[in-house]
C-alpha positions in Angstrom: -230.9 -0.8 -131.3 -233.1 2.6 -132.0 -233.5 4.7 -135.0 -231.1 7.3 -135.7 -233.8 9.5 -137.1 -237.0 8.9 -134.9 -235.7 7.1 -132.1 -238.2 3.8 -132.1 -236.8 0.5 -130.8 -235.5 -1.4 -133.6 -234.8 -5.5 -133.6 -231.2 -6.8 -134.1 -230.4 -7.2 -137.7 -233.1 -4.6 -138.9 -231.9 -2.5 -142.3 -234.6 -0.3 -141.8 -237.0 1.7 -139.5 -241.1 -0.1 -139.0 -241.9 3.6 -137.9 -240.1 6.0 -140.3 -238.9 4.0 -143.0 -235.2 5.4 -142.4 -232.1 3.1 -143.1 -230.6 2.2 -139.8 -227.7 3.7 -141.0 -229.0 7.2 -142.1 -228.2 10.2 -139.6 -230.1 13.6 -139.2 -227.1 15.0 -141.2 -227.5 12.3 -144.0 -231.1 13.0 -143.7 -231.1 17.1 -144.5 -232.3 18.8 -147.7 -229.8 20.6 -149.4 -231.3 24.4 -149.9 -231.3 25.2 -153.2 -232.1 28.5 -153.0 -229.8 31.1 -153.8 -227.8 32.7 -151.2 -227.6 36.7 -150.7 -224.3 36.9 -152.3 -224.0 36.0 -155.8 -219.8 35.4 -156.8 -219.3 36.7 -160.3 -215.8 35.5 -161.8 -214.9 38.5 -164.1 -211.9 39.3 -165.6 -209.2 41.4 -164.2 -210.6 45.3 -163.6 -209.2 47.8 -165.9 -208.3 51.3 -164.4 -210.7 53.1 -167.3 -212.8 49.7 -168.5 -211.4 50.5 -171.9 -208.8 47.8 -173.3 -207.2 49.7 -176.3 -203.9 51.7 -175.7 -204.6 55.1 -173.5 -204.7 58.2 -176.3 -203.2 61.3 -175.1 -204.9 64.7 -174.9 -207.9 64.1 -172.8 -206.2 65.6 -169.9 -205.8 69.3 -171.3 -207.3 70.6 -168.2 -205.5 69.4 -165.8 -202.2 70.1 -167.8 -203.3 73.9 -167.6 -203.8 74.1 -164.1 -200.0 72.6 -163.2 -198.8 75.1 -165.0 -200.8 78.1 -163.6 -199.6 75.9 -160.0 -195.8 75.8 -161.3 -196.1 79.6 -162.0 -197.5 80.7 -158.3 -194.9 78.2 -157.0 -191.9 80.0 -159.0 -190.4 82.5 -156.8 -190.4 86.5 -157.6 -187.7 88.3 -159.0 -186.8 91.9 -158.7 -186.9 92.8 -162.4 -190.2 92.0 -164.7 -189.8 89.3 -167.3 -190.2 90.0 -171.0 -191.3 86.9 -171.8 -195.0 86.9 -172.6 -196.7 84.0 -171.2 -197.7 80.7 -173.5 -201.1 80.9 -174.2 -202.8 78.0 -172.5 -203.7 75.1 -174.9 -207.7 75.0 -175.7 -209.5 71.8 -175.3 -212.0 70.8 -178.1 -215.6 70.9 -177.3 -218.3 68.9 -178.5 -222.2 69.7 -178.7 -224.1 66.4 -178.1 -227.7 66.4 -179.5 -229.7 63.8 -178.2 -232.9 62.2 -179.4 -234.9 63.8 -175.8 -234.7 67.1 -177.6 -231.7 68.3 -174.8 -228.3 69.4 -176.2 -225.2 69.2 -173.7 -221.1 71.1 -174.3 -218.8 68.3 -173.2 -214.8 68.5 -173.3 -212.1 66.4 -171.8 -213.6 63.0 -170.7 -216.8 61.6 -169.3 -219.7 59.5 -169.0 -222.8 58.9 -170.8 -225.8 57.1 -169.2 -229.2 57.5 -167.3 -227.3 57.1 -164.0 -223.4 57.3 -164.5 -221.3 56.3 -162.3 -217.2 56.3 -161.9 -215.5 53.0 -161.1 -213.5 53.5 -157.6 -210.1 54.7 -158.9 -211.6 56.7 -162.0 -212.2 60.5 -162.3 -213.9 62.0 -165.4 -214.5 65.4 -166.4 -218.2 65.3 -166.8 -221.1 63.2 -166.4 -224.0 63.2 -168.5 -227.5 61.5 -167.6 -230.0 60.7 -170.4 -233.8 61.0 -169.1 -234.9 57.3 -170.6 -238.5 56.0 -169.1 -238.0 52.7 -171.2 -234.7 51.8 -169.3 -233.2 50.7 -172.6 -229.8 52.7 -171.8 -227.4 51.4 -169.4 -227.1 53.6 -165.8 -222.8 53.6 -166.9 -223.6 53.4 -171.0 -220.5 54.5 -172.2 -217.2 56.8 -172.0 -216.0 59.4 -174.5 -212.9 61.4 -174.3 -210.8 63.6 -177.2 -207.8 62.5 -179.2 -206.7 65.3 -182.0 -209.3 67.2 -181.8 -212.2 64.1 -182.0 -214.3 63.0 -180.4 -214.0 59.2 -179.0 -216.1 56.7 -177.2 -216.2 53.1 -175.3 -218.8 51.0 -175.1 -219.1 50.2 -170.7 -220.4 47.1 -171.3 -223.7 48.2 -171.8 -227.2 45.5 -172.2 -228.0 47.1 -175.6 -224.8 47.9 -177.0 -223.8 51.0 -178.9 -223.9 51.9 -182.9 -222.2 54.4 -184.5 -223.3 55.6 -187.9 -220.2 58.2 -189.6 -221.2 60.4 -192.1 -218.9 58.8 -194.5 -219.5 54.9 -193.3 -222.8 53.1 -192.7 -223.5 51.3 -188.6 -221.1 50.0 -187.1 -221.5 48.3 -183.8 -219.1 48.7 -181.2 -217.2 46.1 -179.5 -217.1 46.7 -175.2 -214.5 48.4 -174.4 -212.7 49.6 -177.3 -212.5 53.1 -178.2 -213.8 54.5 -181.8 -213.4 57.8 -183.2 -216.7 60.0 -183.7 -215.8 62.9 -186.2 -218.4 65.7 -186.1 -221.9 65.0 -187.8 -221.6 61.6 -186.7 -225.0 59.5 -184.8 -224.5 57.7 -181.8 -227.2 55.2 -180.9 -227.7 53.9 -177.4 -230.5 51.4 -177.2 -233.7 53.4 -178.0 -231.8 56.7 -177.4 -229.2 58.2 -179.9 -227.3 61.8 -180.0 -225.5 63.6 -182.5 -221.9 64.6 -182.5 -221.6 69.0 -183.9 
């Protein structure tokens, strides 16, 4: 009889190893430290991914763009005719624009929908209109922060999840912190606070 972990002679009948101290019936397998270290790949359970990240009902309108250049498309792909039409072309639908003061002193024209963040970055699947990066050294805004888009003619925006949330002050309302994900409207003269950075809505 021999140890299973050391290999020393053992007598008949012995529970344990003279040498190592093993139980006869341990094996090198039985024997091995788990590693409790964590491994390179860490599994997050999330919930299902959302198309935009936002969970309130999609609001027409942010798409204005887009809707102009099908029709300038639908106009090139309409085929000539001999006599000239009378009919004077729809002018093409404006799309609100909003100046956004923020707290570094820069000021930045956005319109449609887009990001704001120190590094934003689509989800795979997402397009936006524009991205905006805020220069902030004390790392206080998220790299994807938030998302804004237009509904009537006002401004809106979604919390991405961010670390240090967002707060919106109205000029007619006091703070109000915003829940992830949901979309809030942001009339004009309004102060958006992200972390340690903020911007104004004109």
């Amino acid at each position: 009889m021999t140890c299973r972990i050391c290999g020393a002679v053992l007598p008949e009948g012995a529970m344990f190893c003279g040498d190592c101290g093993s139980s006869t019936s341990a094996t090198p397998e039985s024997r091995r430290r788990l590693d409790t270290r964590p491994g390179d790949t860490t599994v997050i359970e999330r919930g299902a991914r959302r198309n935009s990240g936002v969970i309130s009902v999609p609001v027409g309108g942010s798409r204005a763009a887009a809707a102009i250049f099908a029709g300038v498309a639908a106009t090139v792909a309409a085929p000539a005719t001999s006599e000239p039409s009378t009919d004077a072309p729809a002018p093409p639908r404006t799309t609100p624009r909003f100046v956004l003061t923020f707290s570094t002193g820069e000021s930045r024209t956005v319109f449609g929908t887009g990001l704001i963040g120190r590094r934003p970055l689509p989800q795979p699947g997402e397009s936006f209109d524009q991205l905006v990066q805020i220069a902030d050294r004390s790392l206080s805004v998220s790299k994807t922060h938030l998302e804004f888009g237009e509904h009537e003619g006002t401004l809106w925006i979604a919390d991405r999840f961010s670390g240090n949330g967002t707060v919106v002050r109205r000029p007619d309302d006091g703070a109000l912190r915003c829940e992830p994900g949901r979309r809030y409207l942001v009339p004009r003269g309004s102060r958006v606070e992200l972390a340690e950075q903020y911007f104004t809505v004109e």
